[in-house]
TIDRENRO-940478 format. One record per residue (C-alpha): residue in three letters; x, y, z. Coordinates in steps of 0.2 Angstrom, whole numbers, plus 5000, padded with zeros to 4 digits. Each point is the difference from the previous one (the first is absolute). Last residue first. Example, Ala and Ser with C-alpha at 12.3 -4.5 7.8 and 13.67 -1.06 7.14 Angstrom:
BEGIN
SER506849955036/ALA499449835003/
END
This chain:
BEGIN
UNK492651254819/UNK498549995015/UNK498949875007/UNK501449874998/UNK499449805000/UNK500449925016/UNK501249834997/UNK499549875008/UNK500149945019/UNK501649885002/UNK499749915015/UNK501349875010/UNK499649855000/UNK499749925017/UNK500849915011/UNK498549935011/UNK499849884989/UNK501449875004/UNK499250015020/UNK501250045012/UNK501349865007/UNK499449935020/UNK501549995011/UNK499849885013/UNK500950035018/UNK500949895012/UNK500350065018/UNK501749925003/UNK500849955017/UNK501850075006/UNK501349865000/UNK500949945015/UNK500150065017/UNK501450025011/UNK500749935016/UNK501750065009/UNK501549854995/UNK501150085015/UNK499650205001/UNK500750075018/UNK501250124991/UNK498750104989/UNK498950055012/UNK499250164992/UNK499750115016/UNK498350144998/UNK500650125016/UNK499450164989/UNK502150045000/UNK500249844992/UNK500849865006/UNK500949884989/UNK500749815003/UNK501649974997/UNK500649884985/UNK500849845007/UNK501650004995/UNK501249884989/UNK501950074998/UNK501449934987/UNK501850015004/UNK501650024985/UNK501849965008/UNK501750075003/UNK501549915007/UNK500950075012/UNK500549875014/UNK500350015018/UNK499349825006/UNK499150015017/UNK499349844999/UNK498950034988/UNK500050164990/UNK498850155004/UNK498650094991/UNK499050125009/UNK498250094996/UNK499350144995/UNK498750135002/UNK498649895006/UNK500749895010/UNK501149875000/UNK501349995011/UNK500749834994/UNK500849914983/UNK501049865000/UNK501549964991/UNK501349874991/UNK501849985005/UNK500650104985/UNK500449964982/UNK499150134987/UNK498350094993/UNK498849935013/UNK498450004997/UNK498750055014/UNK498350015003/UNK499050095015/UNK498149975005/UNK499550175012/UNK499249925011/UNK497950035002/UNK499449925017/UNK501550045010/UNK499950194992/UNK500450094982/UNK498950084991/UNK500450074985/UNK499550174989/UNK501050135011/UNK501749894999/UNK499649974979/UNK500250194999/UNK501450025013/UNK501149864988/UNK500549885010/UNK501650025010/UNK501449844999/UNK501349975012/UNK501549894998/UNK501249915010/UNK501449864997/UNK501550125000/UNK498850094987/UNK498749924992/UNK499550064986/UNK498250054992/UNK498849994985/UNK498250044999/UNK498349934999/UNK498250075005/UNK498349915003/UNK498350025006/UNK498649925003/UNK498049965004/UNK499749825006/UNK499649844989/UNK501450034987/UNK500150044981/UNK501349964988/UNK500150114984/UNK499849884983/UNK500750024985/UNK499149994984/UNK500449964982/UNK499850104984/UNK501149954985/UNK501650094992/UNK500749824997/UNK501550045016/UNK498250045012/UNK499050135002/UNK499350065015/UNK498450045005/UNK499950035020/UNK498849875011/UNK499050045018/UNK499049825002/UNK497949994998/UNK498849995013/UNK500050205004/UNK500450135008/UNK501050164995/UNK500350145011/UNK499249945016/UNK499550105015/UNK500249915017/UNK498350045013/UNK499449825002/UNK498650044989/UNK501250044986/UNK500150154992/UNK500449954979/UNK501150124987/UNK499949874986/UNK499149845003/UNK500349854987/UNK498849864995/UNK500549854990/UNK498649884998/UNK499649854999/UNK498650014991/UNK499450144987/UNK501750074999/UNK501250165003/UNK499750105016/UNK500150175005/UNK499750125016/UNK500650184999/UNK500050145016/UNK499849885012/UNK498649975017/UNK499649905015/UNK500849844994/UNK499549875012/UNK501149905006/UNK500050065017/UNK498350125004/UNK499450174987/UNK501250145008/UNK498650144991/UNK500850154991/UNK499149994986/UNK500850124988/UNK500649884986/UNK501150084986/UNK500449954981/UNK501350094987/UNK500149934984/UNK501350074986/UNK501050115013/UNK501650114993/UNK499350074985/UNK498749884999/UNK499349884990/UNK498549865003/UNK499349854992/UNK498649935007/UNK499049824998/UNK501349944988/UNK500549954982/UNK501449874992/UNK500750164991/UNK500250105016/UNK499450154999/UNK500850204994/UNK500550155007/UNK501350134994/UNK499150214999/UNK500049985020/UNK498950145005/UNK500549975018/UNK498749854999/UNK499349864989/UNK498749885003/UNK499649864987/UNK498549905008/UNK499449844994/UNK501149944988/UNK499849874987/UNK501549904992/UNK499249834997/UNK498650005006/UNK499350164991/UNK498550075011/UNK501050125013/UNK498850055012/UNK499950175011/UNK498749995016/UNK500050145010/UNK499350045017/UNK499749825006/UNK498849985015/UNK499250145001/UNK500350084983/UNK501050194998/UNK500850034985/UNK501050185001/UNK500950074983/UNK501350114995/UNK500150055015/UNK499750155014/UNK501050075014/UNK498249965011/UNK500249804996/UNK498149974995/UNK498549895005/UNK498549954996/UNK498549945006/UNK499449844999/UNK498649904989/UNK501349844997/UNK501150134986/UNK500850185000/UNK501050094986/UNK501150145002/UNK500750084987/UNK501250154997/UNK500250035019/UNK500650185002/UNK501350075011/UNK500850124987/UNK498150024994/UNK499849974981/UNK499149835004/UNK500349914984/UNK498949834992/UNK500449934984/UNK499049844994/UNK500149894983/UNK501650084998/UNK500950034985/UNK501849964995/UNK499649854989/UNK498450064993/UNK498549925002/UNK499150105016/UNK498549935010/UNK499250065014/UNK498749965010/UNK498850075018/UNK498849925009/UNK500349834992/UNK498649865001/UNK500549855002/UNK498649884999/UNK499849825008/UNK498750045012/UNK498950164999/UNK500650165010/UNK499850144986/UNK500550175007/UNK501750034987/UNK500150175004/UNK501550114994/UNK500250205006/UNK501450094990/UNK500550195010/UNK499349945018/UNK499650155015/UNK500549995018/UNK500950154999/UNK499250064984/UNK500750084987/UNK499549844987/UNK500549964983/UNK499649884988/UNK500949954983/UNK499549894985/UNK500649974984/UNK501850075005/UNK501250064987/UNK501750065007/UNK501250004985/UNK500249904985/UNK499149914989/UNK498350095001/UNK499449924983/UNK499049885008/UNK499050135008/UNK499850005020/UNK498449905005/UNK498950075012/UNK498449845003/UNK498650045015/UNK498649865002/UNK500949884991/UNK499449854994/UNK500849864993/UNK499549854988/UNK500749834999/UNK498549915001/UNK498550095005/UNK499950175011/UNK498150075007/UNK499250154999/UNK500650175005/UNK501850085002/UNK500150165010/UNK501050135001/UNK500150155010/UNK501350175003/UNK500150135013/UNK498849925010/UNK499550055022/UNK499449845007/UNK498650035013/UNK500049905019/UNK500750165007/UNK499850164994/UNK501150094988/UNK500350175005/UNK499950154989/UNK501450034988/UNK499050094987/UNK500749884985/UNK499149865008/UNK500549864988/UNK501250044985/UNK500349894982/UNK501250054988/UNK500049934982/UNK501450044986/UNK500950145015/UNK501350154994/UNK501550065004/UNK500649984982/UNK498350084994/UNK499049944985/UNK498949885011/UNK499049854996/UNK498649895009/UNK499249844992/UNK498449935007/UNK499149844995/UNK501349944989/UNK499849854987/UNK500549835002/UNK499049904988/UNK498449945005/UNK498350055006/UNK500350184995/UNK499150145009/UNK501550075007/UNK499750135012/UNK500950165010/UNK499450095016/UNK500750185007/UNK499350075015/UNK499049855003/UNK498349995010/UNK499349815004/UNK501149995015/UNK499050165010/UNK500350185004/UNK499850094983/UNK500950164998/UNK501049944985/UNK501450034990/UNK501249924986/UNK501750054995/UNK501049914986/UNK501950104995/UNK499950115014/UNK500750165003/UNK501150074986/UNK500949934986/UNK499949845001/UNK500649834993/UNK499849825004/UNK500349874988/UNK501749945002/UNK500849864987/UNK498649964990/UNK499849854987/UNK501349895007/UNK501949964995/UNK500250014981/UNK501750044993/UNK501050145005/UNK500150184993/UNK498650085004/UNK499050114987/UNK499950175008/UNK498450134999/UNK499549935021/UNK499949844992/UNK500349924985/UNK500249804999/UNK500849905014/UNK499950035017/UNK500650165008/UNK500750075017/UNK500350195004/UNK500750075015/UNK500350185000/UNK498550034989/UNK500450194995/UNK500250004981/UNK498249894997/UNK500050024981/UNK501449855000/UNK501149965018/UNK501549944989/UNK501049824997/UNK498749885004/UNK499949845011/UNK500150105019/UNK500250194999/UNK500750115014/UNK499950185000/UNK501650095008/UNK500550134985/UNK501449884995/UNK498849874996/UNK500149835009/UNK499449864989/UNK499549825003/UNK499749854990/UNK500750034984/UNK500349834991/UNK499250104983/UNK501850094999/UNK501149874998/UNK501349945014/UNK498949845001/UNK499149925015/UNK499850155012/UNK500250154998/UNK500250155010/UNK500350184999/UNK500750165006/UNK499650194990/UNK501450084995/UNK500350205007/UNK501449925008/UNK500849935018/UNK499049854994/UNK499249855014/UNK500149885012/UNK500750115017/UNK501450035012/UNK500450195006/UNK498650035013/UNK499249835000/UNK501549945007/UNK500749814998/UNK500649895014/UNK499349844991/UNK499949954983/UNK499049864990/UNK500249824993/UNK500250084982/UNK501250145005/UNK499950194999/UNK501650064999/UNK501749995009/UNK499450075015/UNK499249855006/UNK501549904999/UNK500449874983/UNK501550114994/UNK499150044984/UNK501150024986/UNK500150204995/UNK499650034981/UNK501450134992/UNK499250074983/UNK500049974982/UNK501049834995/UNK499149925016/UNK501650065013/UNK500549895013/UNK499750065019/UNK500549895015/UNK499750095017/UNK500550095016/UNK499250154997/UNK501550114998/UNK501249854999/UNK499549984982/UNK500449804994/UNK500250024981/UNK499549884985/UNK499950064983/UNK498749894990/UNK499750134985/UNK501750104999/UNK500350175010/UNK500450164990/UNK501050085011/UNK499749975018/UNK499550155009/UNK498449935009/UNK501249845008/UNK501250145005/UNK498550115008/UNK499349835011/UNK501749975006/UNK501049884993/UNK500349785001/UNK500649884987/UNK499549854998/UNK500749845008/UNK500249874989/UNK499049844997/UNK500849814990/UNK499349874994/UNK501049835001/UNK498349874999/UNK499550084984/UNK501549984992/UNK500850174996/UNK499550104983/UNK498550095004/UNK501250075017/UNK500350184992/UNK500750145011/UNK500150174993/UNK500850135012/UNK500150194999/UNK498349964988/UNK499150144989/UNK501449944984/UNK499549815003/UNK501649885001/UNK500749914984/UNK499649824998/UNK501349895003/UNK499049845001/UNK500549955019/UNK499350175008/UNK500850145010/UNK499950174992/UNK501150175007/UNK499250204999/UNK500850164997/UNK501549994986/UNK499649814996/UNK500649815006/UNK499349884994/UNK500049815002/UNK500149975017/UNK500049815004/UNK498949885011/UNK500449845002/
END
């Protein structure tokens, strides 16, 4: 039971311990004291945004719902805090928004503060990134230091740039690369052969890994190391290789050493933001931005043109993007053919002559090997038990077509739009959306019988079964009277244009009387009806239900192609499709490499 136990000037309290109502509240509803299983909710009260705004002196934990916004608002003991409504225009929310306007919507202060964020602690030293209100941008610091116009900085530990960061150790340098002007490394030279060098670098150490050639640049725009062939534009003849950029491993590799003939790496202490280690880039029509080559042919190798690795969660061992509106972001082409993409572009085109992709999913027990998902479905998911594809749509999950036109002969499927099967031997085999040789389409065909789940008076899953006939038909049912011993009955006109009805194909007619009368019979049977009269010229009225079999009529089409529907008794078929069986062959264990973590680089400057 729930009891008021104050009443006061302004404001009422209803509780069980008779404590007295909160001064701030017009209503003080206490439910500490009822059994847990008998709470108890009330339905606050409601005001304009400017009522809720001139509320005297509000209490810590006041609750109103604002009809202005359409929301709940308490107050924290010092100001009103909205709750969030859970839509995009509520707030920023942790699984994202959508809808939102660049214009008017953004992360960030409306102040002369500066924005920032931390991670792992709410203390200072967990600053990873900071937005200054003037615009620059500084990763693992708080300032920019003696360089006031960086407009993105990023520091390791340590002092740099005249500031000592603010997080603990994570690399040696963050960014080196600075200019002010120009170049930060130039070299020239007029020589015409491969043994001159505009710029060249060496290491004399047999050991240790030291740097042949290090390029630096104080400006923000600037390059570490740039490397340019045929500067004056002239043509390149054929047969010769014009080389911005060249290296080369010698000797030979032993036990689990690597060589790399060009190596970028992207600081470890580059947490955040678009760090690349290596990037090409290419103007041409025709031209190639990252060329791989893996030319060796020997037996048993398996040598990779091109690898990437990546060991974060949310990384990518591989991301490929085709800026173009009808860009292909991949395309990848295998058996020594060419290749070929969809003109509207994709996200990716494989292309193999005798299969164009081949996905595996390696955990027996629950492995998948394709998840496709369209309509930019956000809910998808597998099957728990595994399968070869799972697909989601919006309205489609698989959609499948045959073109072929060809008839094929009687029993031969010529074409379907799906074919599946379920087992090794004996199996069960279903066509979906078949053309028959004999000229009849099929929706479903299939070895199997038609069922619908149902459950049963336990809640469990049984089957019913549809019945099924050795010629195409249809069927209708009704109720009638017979009136002074008569009665006609009219087929529905859509079911008339669907039947055929002639000497070879009656019209099959069932009748259950509903009353006492002499008996009937049934005659004029056609297409759009049929009569129903009582025997020996009775005169009852008594109503009764009727059933209708029909053969399905056969369909011309206006390019005279006939689909035969009505003359089909037991019409031959085929059974199962034959299997091509493939291997899979797994790649080697040590083709997964480590990744490489290069040391740190000494500073040539404070």
């Amino acid at each position: 039971m729930i009891a008021q136990t104050g009443i006061h000037a302004q404001n009422v309290g209803i509780n069980v311990n008779g404590a007295a109502p909160d001064a701030s509240a017009l209503l003080d509803v206490d439910a500490s004291g009822l059994a847990s299983n008998n709470k108890k909710g009330f339905l606050v009260p409601r005001m304009t945004s400017a009522e809720r705004a001139a509320l005297p002196l509000p209490a810590q934990g006041l609750l109103v719902y604002e009809t202005t916004t359409n929301t709940f608002w308490y107050f924290d003991g010092t100001v009103w805090v909205q709750l969030f409504s859970g839509t995009p225009a509520a707030g920023w929310l942790l699984t994202g928004n959508a809808g939102t306007n660049p214009a008017t919507e953004f992360i960030g202060t409306t102040d002369a503060n500066d924005w920032a964020v931390r991670t792992g602690g709410a203390a200072p030293g967990n600053e990873r990134m900071r937005v200054q209100s003037g615009g620059r941008m500084v990763v693992n610091n708080t300032g920019v230091g003696a360089n006031t116009q960086d407009v993105f900085s990023v520091y390791a530990n340590g002092t740099t740039n005249g500031t000592t960061t603010n997080t603990a150790n994570v690399g040696i340098r963050a960014i080196n690369g600075y200019t002010a002007t120009g170049y930060g490394v130039q070299g020239v030279t007029s020589g015409t052969s491969t043994a001159t060098f505009g710029l060249i670098g060496l290491a004399t150490a047999a050991t240790g890994q030291v740097n042949a050639v290090r390029g630096e640049s104080a400006s923000r725009n600037g390059r570490g190391l740039v490397g340019i062939a045929n500067t004056s534009g002239a043509a390149i003849p054929s047969a010769t290789n014009a080389i911005g950029g060249l290296g080369q491993v010698d000797g030979t590799l032993s036990g689990t050493a690597i060589g790399f003939g060009l190596l970028g790496i992207a600081s470890t202490t580059m947490t955040t933001g678009d760090a690349r280690g290596v990037q090409g880039q290419s103007a041409s029509n025709n031209g190639t931005g990252v060329l791989g080559l893996a030319t060796s042919t020997a037996a048993g190798g398996q040598p990779v043109g091109v690898y990437g690795q990546a060991s974060n969660a949310t990384g990518f061992g591989m991301q490929m993007l085709n800026t173009n509106a009808t860009g292909t972001g991949m395309i990848a082409t295998g058996n020594n053919i060419a290749g070929t993409y969809l003109i509207n572009g994709s996200g990716g085109a494989i292309i193999g002559s005798g299969i164009g992709l081949f996905s595996y999913g390696r955990t027996a027990a629950s492995g998948t090997g394709v998840l496709a998902v369209g309509n930019n479905q956000a809910a998808f998911g597998t099957l728990v038990n595994g399968s070869g594809v799972a697909a989601t749509g919006l309205s489609f999950g698989v959609y499948g077509v045959a073109n072929s036109n060809a008839n094929g002969t009687p029993g031969n499927p010529a074409r379907a739009g799906g074919y599946f099967e379920s087992g090794t031997t004996n199996l069960a085999f279903t066509y979906v959306a078949a053309y028959e040789g004999a000229g009849v389409p099929r929706k479903v065909m299939g070895n199997g019988t038609v069922n619908t789940v149902v459950t049963d008076t336990d809640g469990q899953y049984v089957l019913l079964s549809a019945p099924e006939a050795p010629e195409n038909l249809f069927q209708d049912h009704g109720t009638a009277s017979l009136v002074d011993g008569r009665a006609h009955v009219a087929l529905d006109p859509i079911l008339t244009r669907n039947i055929l009805v002639d000497e070879e194909h009656p019209l099959r007619v069932f009748i259950q009387l509903r009353g006492d009368c002499m008996g009937v019979y049934v005659t004029n049977e056609t297409a759009e009806g049929f009569d129903v009269v009582e025997l020996q010229g009775g005169t009852s009225d008594v109503s009764f239900h009727w059933q209708v079999v029909a053969s399905r009529a056969n369909v011309v089409h206006p390019d005279g192609t006939e689909w035969r529907f009505a003359d089909e008794r037991f019409p031959r078929t085929q059974g199962p499709q034959e299997r091509e069986v493939h291997q899979a062959m797994p790649m080697r264990t040590d083709q997964v490499r480590d990744p490489v973590v290069e040391a740190a680089e000494p500073t040539s400057r404070p």
